[in-house]
Backbone as a chain_set.jsonl record, in Angstrom:
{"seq": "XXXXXXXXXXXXXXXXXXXXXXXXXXXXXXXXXXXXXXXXXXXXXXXXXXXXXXXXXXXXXXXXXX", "coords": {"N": [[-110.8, -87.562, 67.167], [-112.512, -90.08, 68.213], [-112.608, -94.125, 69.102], [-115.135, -96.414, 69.547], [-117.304, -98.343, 71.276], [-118.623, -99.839, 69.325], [-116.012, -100.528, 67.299], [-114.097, -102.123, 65.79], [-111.398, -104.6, 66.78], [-108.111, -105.626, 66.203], [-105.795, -108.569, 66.214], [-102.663, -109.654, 64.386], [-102.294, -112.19, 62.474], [-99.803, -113.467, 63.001], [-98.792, -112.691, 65.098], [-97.344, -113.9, 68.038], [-97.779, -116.136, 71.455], [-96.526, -114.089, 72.804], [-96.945, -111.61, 73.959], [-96.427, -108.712, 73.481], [-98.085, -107.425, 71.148], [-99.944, -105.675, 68.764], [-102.827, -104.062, 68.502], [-105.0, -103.398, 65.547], [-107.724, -101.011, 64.589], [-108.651, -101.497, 61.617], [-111.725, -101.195, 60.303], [-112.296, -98.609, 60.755], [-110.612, -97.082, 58.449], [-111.499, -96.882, 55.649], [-113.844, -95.198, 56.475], [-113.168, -93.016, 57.266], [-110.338, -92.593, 57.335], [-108.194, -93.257, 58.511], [-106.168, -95.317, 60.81], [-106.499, -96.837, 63.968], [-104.348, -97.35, 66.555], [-103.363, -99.705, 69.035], [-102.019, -101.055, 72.422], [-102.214, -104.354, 72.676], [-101.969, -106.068, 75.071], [-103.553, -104.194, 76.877], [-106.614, -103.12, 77.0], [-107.879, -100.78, 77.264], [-105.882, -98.81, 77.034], [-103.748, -95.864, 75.688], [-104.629, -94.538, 72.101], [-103.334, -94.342, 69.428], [-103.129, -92.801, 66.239], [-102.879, -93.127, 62.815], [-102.781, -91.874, 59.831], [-103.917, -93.188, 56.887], [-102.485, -93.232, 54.445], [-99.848, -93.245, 55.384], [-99.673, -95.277, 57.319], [-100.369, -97.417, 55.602], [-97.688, -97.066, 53.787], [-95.728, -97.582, 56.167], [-96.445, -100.282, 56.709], [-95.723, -101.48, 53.966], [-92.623, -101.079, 54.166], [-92.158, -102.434, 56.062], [-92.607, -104.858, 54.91], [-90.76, -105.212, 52.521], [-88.385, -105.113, 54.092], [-85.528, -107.011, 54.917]], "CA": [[-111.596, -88.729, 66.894], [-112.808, -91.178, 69.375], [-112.873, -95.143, 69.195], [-115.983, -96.443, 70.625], [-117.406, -99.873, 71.91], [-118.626, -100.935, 68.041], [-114.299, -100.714, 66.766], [-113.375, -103.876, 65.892], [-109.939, -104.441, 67.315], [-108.071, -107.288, 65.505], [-104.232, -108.278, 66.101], [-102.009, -110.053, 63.252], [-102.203, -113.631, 62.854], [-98.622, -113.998, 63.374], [-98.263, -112.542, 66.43], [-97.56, -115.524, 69.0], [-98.681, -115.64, 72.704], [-95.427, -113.238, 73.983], [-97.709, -110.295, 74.937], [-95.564, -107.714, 72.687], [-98.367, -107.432, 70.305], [-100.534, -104.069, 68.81], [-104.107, -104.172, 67.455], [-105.371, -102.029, 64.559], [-109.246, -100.964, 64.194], [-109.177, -101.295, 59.903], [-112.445, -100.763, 59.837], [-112.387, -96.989, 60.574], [-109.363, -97.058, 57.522], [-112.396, -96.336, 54.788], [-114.875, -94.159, 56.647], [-112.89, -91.614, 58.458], [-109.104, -92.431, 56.641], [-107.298, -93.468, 60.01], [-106.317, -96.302, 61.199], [-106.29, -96.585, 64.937], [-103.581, -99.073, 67.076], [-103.319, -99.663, 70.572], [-101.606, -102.331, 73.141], [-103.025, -105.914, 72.65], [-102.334, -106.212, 76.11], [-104.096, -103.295, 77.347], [-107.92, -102.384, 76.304], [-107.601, -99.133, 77.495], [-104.257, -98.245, 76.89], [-103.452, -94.597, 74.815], [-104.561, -95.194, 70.89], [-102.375, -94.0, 68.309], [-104.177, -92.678, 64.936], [-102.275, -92.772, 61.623], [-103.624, -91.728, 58.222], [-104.247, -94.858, 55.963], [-101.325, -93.499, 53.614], [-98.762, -93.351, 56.706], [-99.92, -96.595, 57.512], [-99.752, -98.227, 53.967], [-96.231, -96.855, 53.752], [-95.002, -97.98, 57.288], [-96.697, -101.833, 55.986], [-95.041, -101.477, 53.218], [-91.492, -101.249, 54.614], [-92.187, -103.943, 57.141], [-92.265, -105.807, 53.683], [-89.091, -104.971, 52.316], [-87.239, -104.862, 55.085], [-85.284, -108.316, 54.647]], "C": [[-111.435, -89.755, 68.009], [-113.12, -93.038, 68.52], [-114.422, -95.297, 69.731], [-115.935, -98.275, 70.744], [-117.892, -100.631, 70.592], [-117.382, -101.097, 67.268], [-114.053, -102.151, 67.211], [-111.984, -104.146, 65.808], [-109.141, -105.993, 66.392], [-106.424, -107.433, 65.669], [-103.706, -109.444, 64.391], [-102.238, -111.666, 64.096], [-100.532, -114.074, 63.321], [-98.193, -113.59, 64.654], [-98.718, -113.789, 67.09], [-98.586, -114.566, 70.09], [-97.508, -114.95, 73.648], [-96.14, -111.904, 74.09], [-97.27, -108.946, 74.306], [-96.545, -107.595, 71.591], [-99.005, -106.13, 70.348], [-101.702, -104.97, 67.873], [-104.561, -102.92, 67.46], [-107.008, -102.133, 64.568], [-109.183, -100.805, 62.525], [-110.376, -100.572, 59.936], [-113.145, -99.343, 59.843], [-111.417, -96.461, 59.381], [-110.69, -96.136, 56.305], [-113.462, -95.338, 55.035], [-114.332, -93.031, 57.204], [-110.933, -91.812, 58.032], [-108.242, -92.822, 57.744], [-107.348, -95.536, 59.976], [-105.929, -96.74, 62.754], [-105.178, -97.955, 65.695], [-103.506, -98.72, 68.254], [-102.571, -101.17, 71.077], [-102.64, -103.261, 72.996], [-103.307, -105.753, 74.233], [-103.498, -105.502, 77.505], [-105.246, -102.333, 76.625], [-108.231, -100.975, 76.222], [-106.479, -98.031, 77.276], [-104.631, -97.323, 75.577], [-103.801, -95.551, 72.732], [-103.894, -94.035, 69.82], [-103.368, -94.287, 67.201], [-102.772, -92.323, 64.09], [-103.319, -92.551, 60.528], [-102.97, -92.978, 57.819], [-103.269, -94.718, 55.239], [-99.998, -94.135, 53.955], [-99.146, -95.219, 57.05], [-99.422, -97.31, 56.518], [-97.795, -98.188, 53.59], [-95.127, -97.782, 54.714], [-95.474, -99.688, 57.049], [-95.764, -102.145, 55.117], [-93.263, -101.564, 53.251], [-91.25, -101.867, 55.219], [-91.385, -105.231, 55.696], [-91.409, -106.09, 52.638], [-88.144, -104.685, 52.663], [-86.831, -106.724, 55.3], [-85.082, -109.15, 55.954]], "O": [[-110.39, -90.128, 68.543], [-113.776, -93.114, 67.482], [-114.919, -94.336, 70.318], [-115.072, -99.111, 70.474], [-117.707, -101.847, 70.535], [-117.551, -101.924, 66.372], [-113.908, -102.873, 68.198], [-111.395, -103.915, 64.753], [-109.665, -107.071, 66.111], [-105.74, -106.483, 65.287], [-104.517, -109.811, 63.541], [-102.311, -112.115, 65.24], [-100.316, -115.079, 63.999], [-97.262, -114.15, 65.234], [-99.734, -114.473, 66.97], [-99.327, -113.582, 70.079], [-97.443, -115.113, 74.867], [-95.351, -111.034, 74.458], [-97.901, -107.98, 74.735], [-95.851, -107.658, 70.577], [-98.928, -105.402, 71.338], [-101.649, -105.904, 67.073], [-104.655, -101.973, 68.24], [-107.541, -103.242, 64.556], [-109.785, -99.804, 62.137], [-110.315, -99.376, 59.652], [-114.147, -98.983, 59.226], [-111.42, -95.231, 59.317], [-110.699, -94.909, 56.216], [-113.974, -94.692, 54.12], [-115.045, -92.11, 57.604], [-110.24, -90.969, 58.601], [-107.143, -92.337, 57.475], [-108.023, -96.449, 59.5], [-104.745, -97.077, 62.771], [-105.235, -99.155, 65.426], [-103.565, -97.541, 68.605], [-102.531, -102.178, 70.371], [-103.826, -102.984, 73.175], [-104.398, -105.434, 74.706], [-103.988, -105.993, 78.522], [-105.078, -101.299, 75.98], [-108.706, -100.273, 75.328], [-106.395, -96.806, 77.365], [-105.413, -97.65, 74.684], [-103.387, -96.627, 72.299], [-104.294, -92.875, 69.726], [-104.107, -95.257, 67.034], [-101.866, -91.57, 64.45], [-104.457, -93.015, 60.458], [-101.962, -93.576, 58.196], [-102.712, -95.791, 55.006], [-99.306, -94.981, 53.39], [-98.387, -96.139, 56.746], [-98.285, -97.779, 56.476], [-97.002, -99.071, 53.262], [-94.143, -98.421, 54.343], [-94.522, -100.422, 57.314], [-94.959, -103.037, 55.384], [-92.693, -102.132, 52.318], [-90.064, -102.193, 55.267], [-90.388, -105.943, 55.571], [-91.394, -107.131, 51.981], [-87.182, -104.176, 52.087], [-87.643, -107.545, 55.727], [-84.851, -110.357, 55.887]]}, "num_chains": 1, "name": "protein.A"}
């Protein structure tokens, strides 16, 4: 599966401005079960696909990790 130029890239509101950040395409999450992430800093940079469960899970431990 390919990204293209309509993937709407979006990073977290909490990330500051230190350059260490990742943005997710959601809106491929419901049509195709993925959720794609890539370097903020880098438009082109390698994209990493998880399934939406893998994802949900790895969120999910962010959030109970104290």
């Amino acid at each position: 599966m390919t990204t293209d130029d309509c993937t709407r890239w979006f990073k977290s509101s909490y990330s500051g401005n230190g350059g260490s950040c990742v943005e997710i395409a959601a809106d491929l999450a419901t049509d195709h079960g993925v959720v794609p992430v890539r370097d903020t800093k880098v438009a082109d940079s390698p994209i990493l696909t998880f399934r939406t469960d893998v994802f949900a899970a790895f969120l999910t431990s962010l959030k109970d990790t104290p």
